[in-house]
C-alpha positions as CSV (number, residue, x, y, z in Angstrom):
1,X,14.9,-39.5,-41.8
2,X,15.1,-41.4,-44.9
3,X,15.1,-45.5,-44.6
4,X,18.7,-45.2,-46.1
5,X,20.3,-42.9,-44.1
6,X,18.8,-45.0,-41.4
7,X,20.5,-47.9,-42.7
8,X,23.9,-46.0,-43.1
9,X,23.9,-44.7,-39.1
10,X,21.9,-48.6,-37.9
11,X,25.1,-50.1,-39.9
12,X,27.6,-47.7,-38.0
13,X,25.7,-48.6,-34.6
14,X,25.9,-52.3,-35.5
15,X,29.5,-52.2,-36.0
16,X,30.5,-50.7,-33.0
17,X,28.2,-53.0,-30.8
18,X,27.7,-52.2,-27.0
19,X,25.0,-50.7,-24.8
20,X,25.3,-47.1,-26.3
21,X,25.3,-48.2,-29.6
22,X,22.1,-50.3,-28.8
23,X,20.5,-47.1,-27.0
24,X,21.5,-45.5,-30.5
25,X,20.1,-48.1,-32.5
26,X,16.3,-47.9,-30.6
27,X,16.6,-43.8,-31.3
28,X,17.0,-44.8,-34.9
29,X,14.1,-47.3,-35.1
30,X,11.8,-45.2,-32.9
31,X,12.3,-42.1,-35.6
32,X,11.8,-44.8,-38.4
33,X,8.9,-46.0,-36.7
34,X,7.5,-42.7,-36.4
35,X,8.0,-41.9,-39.8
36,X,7.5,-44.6,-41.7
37,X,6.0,-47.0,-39.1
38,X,6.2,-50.0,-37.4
39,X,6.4,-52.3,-40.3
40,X,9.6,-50.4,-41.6
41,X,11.3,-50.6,-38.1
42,X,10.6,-54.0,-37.5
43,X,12.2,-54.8,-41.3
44,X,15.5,-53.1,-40.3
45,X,15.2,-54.9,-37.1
46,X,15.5,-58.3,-39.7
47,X,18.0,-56.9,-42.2
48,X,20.2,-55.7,-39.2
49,X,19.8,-58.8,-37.3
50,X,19.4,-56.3,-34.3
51,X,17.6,-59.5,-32.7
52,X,20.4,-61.2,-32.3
53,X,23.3,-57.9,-31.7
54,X,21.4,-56.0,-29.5
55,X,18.3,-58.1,-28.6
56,X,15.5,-56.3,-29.8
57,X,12.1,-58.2,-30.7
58,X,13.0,-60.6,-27.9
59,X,10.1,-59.1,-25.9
60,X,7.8,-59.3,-27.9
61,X,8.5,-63.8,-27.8
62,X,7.9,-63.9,-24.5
C-alpha cells in the first residue's frame, strides 16, 4: 500500500469515528508498518491525530 492511499482510507476511517473504524485504522497502520515501517506508521499516527480519535500511542505513555 502506498503512504497516500493510506492516508485517503486513514482519513475515511477518521471521519466516520467508532470502534470499527478504529479496528480499521490499526489494519491500516499495521500494513504501513509493514511496508514502510514503524517510523511511517507512527507519523500518520501524528498527522491523523489518531492519539487523540481513537487512542493509539497511549500505551506506549504508560
Amino acid at each position: 500500500m502506498t503512504l497516500e492511499k493510506a492516508r485517503q482510507l486513514l482519513g475515511t476511517q477518521v471521519s466516520f469515528g467508532g470502534g470499527y473504524n478504529r479496528n480499521g485504522a490499526r489494519l491500516i497502520l499495521a500494513d504501513v508498518a509493514k511496508e514502510h515501517g514503524q517510523a511511517a506508521a507512527d507519523a500518520l499516527i501524528r498527522e491523523f491525530r489518531l492519539d487523540e480519535i481513537f487512542g493509539f500511542g497511549k500505551d506506549k505513555e504508560q
